[in-house]
N, C-alpha and C positions, 0 to 999 in steps of 0.2 A: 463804235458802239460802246455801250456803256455795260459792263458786265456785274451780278449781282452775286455776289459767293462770300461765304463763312468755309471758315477751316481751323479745323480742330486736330489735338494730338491726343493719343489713346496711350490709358495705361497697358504696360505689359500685360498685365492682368486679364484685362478686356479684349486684347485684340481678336483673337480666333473666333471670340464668341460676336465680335461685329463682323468678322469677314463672311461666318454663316449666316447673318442677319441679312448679306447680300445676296445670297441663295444661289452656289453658282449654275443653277441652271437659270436662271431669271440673269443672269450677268455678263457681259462681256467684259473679254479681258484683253486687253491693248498693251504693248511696249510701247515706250514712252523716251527715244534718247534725244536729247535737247543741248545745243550751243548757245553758251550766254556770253554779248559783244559787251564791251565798253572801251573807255582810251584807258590809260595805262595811270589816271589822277584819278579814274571813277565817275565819269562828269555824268554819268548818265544815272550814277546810281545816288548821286547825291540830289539829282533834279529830283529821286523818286519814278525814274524813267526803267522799264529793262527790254533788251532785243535780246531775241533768241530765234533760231533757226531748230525748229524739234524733228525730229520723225516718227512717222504716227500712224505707225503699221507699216504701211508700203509708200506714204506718201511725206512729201516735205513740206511741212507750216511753217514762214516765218511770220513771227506775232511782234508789235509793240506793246508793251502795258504801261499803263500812268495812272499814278495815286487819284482817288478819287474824292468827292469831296467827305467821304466819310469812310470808314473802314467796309463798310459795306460792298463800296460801288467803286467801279475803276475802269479806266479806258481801258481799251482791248482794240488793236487793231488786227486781224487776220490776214495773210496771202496766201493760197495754196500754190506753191511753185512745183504739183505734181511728183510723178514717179520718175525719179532719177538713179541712176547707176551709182553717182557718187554723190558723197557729200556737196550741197553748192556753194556759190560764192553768194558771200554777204551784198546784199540785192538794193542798195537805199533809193532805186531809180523809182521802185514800185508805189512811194508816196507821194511821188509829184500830185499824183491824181489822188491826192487824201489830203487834203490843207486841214487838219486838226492835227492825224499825225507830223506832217511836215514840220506844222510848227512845235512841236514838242520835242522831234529832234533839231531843228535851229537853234530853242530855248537850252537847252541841255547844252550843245554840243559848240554853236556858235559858229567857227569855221575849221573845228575840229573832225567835221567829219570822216575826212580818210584814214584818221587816227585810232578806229575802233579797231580793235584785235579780240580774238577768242579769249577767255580768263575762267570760266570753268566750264564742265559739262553733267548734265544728269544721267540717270540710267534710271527709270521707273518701270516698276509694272503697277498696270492701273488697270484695278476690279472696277467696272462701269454698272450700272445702272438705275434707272429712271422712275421714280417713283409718284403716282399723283397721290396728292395730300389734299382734302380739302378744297380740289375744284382747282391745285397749283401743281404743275411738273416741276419736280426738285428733284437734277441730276446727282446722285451720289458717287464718289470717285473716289476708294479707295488706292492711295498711292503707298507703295512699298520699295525700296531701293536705295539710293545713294547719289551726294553729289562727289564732283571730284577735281581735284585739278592735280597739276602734274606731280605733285611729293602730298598732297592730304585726302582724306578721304570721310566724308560725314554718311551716318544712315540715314534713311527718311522711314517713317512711318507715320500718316496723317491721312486724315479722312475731310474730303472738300461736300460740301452741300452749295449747287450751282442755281438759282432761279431762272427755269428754261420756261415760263408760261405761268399767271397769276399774281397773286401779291408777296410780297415783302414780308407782312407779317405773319400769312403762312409757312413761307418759309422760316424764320424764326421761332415762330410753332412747330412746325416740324423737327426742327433743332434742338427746341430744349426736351423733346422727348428722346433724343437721343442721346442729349447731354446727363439724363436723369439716370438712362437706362447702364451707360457703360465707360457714367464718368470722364466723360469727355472735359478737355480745358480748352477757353480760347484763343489762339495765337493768329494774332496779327503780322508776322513775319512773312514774308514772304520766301521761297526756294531763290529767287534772284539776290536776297536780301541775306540770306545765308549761307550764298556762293559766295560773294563778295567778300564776307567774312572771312569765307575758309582761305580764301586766292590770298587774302592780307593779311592772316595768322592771327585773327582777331575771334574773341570768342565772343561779345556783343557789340552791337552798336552803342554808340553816344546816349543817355538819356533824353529823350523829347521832354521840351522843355513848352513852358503854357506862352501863349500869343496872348497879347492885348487885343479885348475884344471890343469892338464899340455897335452902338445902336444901329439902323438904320432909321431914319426918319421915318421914310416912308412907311415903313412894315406895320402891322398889328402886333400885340405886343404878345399873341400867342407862337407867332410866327419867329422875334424876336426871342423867345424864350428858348425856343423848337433849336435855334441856329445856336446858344448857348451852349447846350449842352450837349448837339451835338461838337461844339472845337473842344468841349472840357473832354469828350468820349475820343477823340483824337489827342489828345495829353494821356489820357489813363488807359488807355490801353496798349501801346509799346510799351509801356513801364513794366506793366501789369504781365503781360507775357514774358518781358526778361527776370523777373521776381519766379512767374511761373516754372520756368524753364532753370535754375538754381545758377543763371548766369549774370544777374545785377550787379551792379555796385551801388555805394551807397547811396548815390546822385539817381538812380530809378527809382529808390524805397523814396528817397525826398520828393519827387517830381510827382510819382504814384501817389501820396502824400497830401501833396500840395491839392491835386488834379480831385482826390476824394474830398476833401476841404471844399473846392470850388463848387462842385455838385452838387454837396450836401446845400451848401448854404442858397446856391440858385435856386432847387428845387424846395427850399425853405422858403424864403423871401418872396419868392416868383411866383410860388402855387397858385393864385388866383388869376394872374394870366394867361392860361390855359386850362382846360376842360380835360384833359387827359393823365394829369398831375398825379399821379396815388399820392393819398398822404401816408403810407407805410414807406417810401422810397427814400423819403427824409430820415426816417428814422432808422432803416438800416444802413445807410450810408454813415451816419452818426454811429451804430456801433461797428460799422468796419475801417469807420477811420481813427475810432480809438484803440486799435491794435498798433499802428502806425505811430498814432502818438506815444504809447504805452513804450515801444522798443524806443522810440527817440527820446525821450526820456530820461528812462534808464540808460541811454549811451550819454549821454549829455549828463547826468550824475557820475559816471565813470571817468569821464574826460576832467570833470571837474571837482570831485569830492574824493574820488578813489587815495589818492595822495596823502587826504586830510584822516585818514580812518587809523586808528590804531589797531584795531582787531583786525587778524587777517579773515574770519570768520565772515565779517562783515562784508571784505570786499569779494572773497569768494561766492557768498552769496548773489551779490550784484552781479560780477559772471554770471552765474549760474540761471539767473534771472532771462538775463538779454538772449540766452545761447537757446530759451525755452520760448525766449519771447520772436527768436528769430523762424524759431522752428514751425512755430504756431501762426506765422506770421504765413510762411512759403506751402502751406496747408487751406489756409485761408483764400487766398488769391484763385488759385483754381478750384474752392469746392464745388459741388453743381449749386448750391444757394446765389454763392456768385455770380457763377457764369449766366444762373438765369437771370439775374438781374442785368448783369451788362447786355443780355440779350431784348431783357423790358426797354429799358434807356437808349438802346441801339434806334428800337422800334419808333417808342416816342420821339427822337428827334428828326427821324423822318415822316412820322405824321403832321397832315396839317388840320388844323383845330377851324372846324366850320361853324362852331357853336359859338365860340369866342371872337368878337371882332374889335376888341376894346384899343381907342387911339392910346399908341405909344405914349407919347406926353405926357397925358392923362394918369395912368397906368404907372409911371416915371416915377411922377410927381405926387401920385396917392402914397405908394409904398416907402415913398424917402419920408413923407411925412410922418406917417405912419412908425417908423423906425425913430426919428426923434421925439416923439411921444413916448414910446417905449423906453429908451435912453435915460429923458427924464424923469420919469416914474420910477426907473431904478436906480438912478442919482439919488430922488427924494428917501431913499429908502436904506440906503447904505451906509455905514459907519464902518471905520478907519478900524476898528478890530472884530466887522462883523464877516467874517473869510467867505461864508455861503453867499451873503449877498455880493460880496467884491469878486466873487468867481462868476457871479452871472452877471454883474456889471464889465466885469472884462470881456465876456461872450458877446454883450451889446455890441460894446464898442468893437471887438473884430468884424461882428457882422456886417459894421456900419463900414467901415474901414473896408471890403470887400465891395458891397455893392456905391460906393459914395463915384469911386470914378466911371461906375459904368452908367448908372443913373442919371449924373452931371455932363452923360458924353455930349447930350443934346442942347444942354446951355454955354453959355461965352463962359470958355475955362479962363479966362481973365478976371472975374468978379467971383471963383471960387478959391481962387491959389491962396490967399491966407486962412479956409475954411480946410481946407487940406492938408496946408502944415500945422494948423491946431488939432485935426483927427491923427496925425500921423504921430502928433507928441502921445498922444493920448492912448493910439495902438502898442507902441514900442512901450510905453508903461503895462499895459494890459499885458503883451506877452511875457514881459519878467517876470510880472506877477505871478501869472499861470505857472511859469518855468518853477520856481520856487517851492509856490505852493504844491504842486505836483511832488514836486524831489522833499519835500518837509513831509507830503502823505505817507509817502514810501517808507521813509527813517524813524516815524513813531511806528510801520507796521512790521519795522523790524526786531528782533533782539539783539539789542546794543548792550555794549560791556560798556564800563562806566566809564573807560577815556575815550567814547563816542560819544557818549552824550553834548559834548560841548558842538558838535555838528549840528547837530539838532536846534542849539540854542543860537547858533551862528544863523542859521536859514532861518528861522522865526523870526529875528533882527532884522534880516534884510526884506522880509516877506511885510514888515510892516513900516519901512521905509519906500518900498513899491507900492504898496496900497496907498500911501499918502500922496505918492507923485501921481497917481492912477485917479482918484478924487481929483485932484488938484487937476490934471491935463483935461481930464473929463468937464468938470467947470469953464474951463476958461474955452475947451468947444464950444458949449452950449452957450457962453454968454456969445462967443463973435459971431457964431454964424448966424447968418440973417432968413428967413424965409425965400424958397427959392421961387419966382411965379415966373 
């Protein structure tokens, strides 16, 4: 079966006044102690797979879970193996008769199966109850406890909202009024996925990194849109939770980053092939992803100019800048402004749009054109020391550079491959530009001592060295590529 749940982590602040919110006479309350298998390389955790054997009050559940096609939704396979005396034996006979499970441990596991062993355990108690919202039962499950394995030991405190009856977007309504009320943030992690961790002395996972996404032919292109932004909502949120969580490294802020980039511009480009579109979603993604850009930035003038500064005034500053810009940054990511919105985007990509049925192709082909009219209109308009218009000409051209491979997925990529290294000369100019120009804004909005100034006069030079290669790459697109029909 296919299980539908959000799961949020609660400030200190908040907690007691959610636990009353559960009423505990309106509540049940369950012990929760749980065995989680895998082999001894993780294979099951890296498929995205996790087995666990719980007990659950008096009785023994062993469960399968598997990722599902969005953070939303996940397999769930259930067995009650009853009231037992003792803990039992790990049971894999019980899937024969479930060929979806079966196959997800074959996929996983291959012919590793006798190789799973115990690697940690939970110990939860869990505030239970069931609330109807709007004509939907949304199980509320307060979990409290800890995971554990044989030398560590992590807390848990997290609050799950389960879709037991109704829609989806009730349940997400229902969410973000909780998310308003007591500051909830959203994590995507799972307890299997932070046992893992703890058994391998690992404080986060890998950063999830973006997949190449291509068309379907067949689809409508609101359908097409819909499946867009849901793979970009699987990139940004693992990121976005270890950001949340003060556990990232620099490869989540980049990926998180990246993943807001993608969004922003799908939901730019893309709006009219779908009916569910807000056009404010563009625009706040645009100012949350220039926080993102803002610290990258300023590190990337650190890496590279810090050296050149004579005043130490100067480069303390620049510190002082990133250390404000990081802070603001890990504030940002779980405000409830956020959260509501990753909960809007969640929604929209599992909507399907009945008003819009417009042919893919079509749709493709409108918008690519439409973009090199745009292109050209800001070519006609730009000179080599006009910075406003070469900042929005470089915007073009990223934009184009963005949607050029996924638009072109449905023609013979053989008659585009030289249209693609003339945009690609043309991007890699755009973004030095940007780089420059950014790190030149920054240096006139600072107070420089006068053996800084020649920095200033260094980045103007190169800033308009980039600008001419950026004309220049932008032209020589526009002449080769040909009309795509």
């Amino acid at each position: 079966m296919v299980e539908v749940e959000l799961k949020f982590q609660i400030p200190a602040a908040r907690r007691n006044a959610l636990l009353k919110a559960l009423d505990p006479k309106k509540s049940q309350q369950i012990q929760l102690q749980a065995k989680y298998y895998d082999t001894e390389d993780r294979l099951l955790s890296k498929n995205g797979v996790a087995l666990r054997q719980r007990l659950e009050g008096t009785r023994w559940v062993q469960t399968l879970k598997a990722a599902g096609k969005s953070h939303i939704e996940r397999f769930e396979h259930n067995h009650d193996l009853g009231e037992l005396e003792q803990t039992p034996e790990l049971d894999l006979s019980i899937y024969s008769n479930a060929p979806e499970a079966q196959a997800l441990l074959n996929n996983a596991l291959g012919g590793q199966l006798q190789q799973l062993k115990l690697q940690f355990e939970t110990d939860i108690t869990r505030t239970l109850r069931v609330i109807d919202y709007e004509n939907t039962a949304i199980e509320v499950a307060l979990d409290v406890g800890a995971i554990r394995t044989s030398d560590a030991e992590q807390d848990i405190h997290e609050v799950e909202f389960e879709l037991k009856s109704g829609s989806i977007e009730q349940l997400l309504a229902f969410s973000f009024e909780w998310v308003k009320k007591y500051h909830l943030w959203l994590d995507v992690r799972s307890k299997a996925e932070s046992g893992n961790l703890l058994a391998t002395g690992q404080k986060v996972s890998p950063a999830v990194v973006s997949k190449e996404f291509q068309l379907s032919k067949k689809d409508h292109a609101s359908k097409a849109l819909a499946q867009l932004v849901a793979q970009q909502m699987q990139h940004l949120l693992p990121n976005i939770a270890a950001i949340s969580a003060q556990v990232a490294d620099k490869a989540h802020i980049e990926q998180a980053q990246q993943a807001l980039n993608h969004l922003h511009l799908s939901l730019l480009l893309f709006k009219d092939w779908h009916s569910g579109v807000s056009d404010k979603w563009a625009h706040q993604l645009e100012a949350f992803k220039k926080q993102f850009e803002h610290l990258q930035h300023l590190q990337h003038m650190q890496s590279t100019l810090a050296a050149f500064l004579q005043n130490p005034t100067t480069a303390e500053n620049l510190s002082r800048d990133i250390l404000y810009a990081q802070e603001k940054l890990g504030n940002l990511v779980k405000s409830t402004q956020n959260v509501h919105h990753y909960l809007e985007l969640l929604i929209f990509s599992l909507t399907e749009d009945t008003k819009r049925t417009q042919d893919l192709r079509n749709a493709a082909q409108a918008t690519l054109q439409q973009q090199y009219k745009t292109l050209q209109e800001q070519m006609n308009q730009t000179e080599v020391h006009d910075f406003e218009q070469l900042d929005q000409l470089a915007s073009r051209i990223q934009e184009l550079k963005f949607s050029f491979p996924i638009l072109t997925s449905i023609y013979d990529v053989k008659n585009l491959q030289k249209y693609s290294k003339a945009l690609n000369d043309a991007q890699l100019a755009a973004t030095e530009y940007q780089t420059l120009a950014s790190s030149a804004v920054y240096i006139q909005q600072t107070e420089l001592e006068a053996s800084d100034w020649f920095v200033l006069g260094w980045l103007t030079a190169k800033q308009e060295v980039y600008a001419q290669r950026l004309l220049e790459a932008t032209e020589q697109f526009l002449v080769s590529r040909k009309l795509i029909k």
